[in-house]
C-alpha positions in Angstrom: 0.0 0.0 0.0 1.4 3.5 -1.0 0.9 6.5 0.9 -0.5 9.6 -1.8 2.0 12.4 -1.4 1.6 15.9 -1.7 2.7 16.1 -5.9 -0.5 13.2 -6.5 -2.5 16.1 -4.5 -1.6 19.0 -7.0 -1.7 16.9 -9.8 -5.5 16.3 -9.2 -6.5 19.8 -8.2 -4.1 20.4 -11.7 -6.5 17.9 -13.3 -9.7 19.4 -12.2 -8.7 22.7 -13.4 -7.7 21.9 -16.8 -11.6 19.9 -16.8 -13.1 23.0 -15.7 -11.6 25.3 -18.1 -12.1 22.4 -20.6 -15.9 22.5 -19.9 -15.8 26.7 -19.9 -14.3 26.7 -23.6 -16.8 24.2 -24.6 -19.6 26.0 -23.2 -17.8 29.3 -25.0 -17.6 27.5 -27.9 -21.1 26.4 -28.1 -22.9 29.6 -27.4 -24.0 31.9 -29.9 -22.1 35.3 -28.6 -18.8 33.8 -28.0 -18.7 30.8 -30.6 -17.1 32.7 -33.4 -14.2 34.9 -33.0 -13.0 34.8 -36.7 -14.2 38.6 -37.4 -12.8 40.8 -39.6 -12.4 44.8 -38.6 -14.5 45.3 -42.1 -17.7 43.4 -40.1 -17.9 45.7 -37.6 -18.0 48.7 -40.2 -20.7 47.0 -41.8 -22.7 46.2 -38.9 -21.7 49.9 -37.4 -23.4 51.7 -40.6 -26.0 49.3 -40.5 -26.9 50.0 -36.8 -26.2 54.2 -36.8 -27.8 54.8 -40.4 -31.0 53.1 -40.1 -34.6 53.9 -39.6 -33.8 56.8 -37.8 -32.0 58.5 -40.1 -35.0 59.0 -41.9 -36.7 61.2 -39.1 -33.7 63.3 -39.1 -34.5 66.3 -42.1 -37.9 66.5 -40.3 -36.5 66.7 -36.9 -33.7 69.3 -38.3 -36.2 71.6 -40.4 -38.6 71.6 -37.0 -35.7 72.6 -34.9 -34.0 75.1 -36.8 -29.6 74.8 -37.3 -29.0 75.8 -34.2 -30.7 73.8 -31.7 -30.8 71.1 -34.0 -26.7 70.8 -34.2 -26.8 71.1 -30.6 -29.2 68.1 -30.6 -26.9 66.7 -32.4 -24.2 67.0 -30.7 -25.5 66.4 -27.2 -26.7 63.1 -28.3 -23.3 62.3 -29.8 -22.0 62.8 -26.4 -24.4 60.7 -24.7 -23.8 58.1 -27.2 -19.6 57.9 -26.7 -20.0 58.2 -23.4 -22.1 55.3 -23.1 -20.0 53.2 -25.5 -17.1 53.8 -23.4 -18.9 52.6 -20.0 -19.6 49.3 -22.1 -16.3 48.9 -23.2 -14.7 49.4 -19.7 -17.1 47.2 -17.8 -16.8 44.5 -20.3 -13.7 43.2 -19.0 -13.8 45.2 -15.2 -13.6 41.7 -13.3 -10.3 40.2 -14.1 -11.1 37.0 -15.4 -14.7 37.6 -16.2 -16.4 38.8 -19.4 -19.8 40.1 -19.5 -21.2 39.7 -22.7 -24.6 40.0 -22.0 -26.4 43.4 -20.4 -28.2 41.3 -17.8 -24.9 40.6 -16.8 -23.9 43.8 -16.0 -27.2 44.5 -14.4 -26.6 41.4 -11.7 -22.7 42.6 -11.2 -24.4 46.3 -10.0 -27.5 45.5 -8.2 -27.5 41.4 -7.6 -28.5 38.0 -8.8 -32.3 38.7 -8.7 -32.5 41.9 -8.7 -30.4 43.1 -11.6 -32.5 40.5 -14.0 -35.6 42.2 -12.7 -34.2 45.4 -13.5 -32.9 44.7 -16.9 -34.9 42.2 -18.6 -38.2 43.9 -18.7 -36.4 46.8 -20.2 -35.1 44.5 -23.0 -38.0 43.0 -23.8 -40.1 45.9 -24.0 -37.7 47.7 -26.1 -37.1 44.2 -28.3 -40.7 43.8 -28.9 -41.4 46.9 -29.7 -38.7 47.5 -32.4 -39.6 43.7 -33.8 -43.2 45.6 -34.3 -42.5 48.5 -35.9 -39.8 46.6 -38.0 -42.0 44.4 -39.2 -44.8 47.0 -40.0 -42.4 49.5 -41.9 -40.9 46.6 -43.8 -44.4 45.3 -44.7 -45.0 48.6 -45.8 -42.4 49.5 -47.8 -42.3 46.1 -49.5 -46.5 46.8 -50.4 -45.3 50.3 -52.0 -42.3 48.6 -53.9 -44.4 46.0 -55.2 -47.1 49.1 -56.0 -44.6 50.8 -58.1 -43.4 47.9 -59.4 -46.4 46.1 -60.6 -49.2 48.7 -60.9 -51.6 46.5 -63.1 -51.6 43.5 -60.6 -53.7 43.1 -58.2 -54.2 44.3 -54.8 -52.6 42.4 -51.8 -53.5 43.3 -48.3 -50.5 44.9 -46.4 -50.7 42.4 -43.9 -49.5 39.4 -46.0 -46.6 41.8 -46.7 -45.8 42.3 -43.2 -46.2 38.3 -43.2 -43.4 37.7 -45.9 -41.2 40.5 -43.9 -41.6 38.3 -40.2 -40.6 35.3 -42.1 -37.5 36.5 -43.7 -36.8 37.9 -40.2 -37.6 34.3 -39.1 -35.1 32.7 -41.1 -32.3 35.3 -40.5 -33.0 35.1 -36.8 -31.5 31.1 -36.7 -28.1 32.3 -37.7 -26.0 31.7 -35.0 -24.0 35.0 -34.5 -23.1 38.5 -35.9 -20.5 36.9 -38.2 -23.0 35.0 -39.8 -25.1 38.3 -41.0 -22.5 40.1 -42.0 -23.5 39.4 -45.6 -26.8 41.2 -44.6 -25.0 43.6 -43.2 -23.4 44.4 -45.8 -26.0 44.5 -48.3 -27.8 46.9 -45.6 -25.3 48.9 -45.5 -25.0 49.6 -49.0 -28.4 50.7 -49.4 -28.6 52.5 -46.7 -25.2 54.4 -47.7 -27.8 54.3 -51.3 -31.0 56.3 -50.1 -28.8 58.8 -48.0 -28.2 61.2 -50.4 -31.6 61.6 -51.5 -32.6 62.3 -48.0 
């Protein structure tokens, strides 16, 4: 009979360790946000315009002619502020706790004000704002694709706009299943381009 020594008691809690982080870069490797890490800087301007030049742009000669050029670059401005201040926060709290990443907002939310808590503060927030930009996605895309098909085929006939908004959720649908932001970035790309398209006739 041997008696363990000290070295057989490292080199399990060595084992263990190497198991755990084993288990951690499966579990990385499996989920969505943190599976792919093979993006290009290019991705990031796509998904950027994408994100900044969007529906709201749209709103923006309205909301400048109402205001006037003077309060309305201040607007501007202030809400640039707002917007890189923000930014940085997120990029300085992603990575605040050595060894932990929080890639998630409800994260953050349960580091500041607790396990329970923090979901209940930043879940409902989510999913009221998620919801309701699904919605009115959905309806202007219905929408738009009624009038294109208007302007396009002006002797056929009339479709209801809600099939429209229909053939817009499934599309959405289908893009949803991909897996991570590297998988749109096709989209994102082609997004991009038209949006950097109907700019200039704003």
């Amino acid at each position: 009979m041997t008696t363990p020594s000290p070295n057989d008691d490292n080199l399990y809690f060595v084992n263990v360790d190497d198991r755990q982080s084993e288990e951690e870069e499966a579990i990385d490797a499996w989920l969505p946000i943190t599976a792919s890490r093979n993006a290009k800087w290019w991705y990031s301007a796509f998904h950027n315009v994408t994100a900044m030049v969007g529906a709201g742009v749209l709103s923006l000669p309205y909301a400048m002619s109402e205001l006037g050029w003077g309060p309305g670059v201040t607007v501007l401005v202030i809400s640039w502020i707002i917007t890189l201040y923000t930014l940085w926060q997120m990029v300085e709290m992603h990575e605040m706790v050595p060894g932990k990443r929080f890639n998630r907002y409800h994260e953050l939310g349960q580091h500041a004000f607790g396990e329970k808590l923090g979901l209940w503060i930043v879940v409902p927030q989510q999913l009221v704002v998620e919801v309701g930009v699904d919605i009115v996605y959905m309806v202007t895309g219905g929408k738009s694709l009624k009038k294109f098909h208007d302007i396009i085929c002006t002797d056929c006939k009339e479709i209801k706009l809600t099939y429209f908004i229909m053939i817009f959720a499934s599309v959405h649908f289908v893009l949803s299943h991909l897996p991570n932001i590297n998988s749109i970035s096709g989209v994102s790309l082609a997004a991009a381009v038209m949006s950097l398209r109907y700019m200039p006739s704003i």
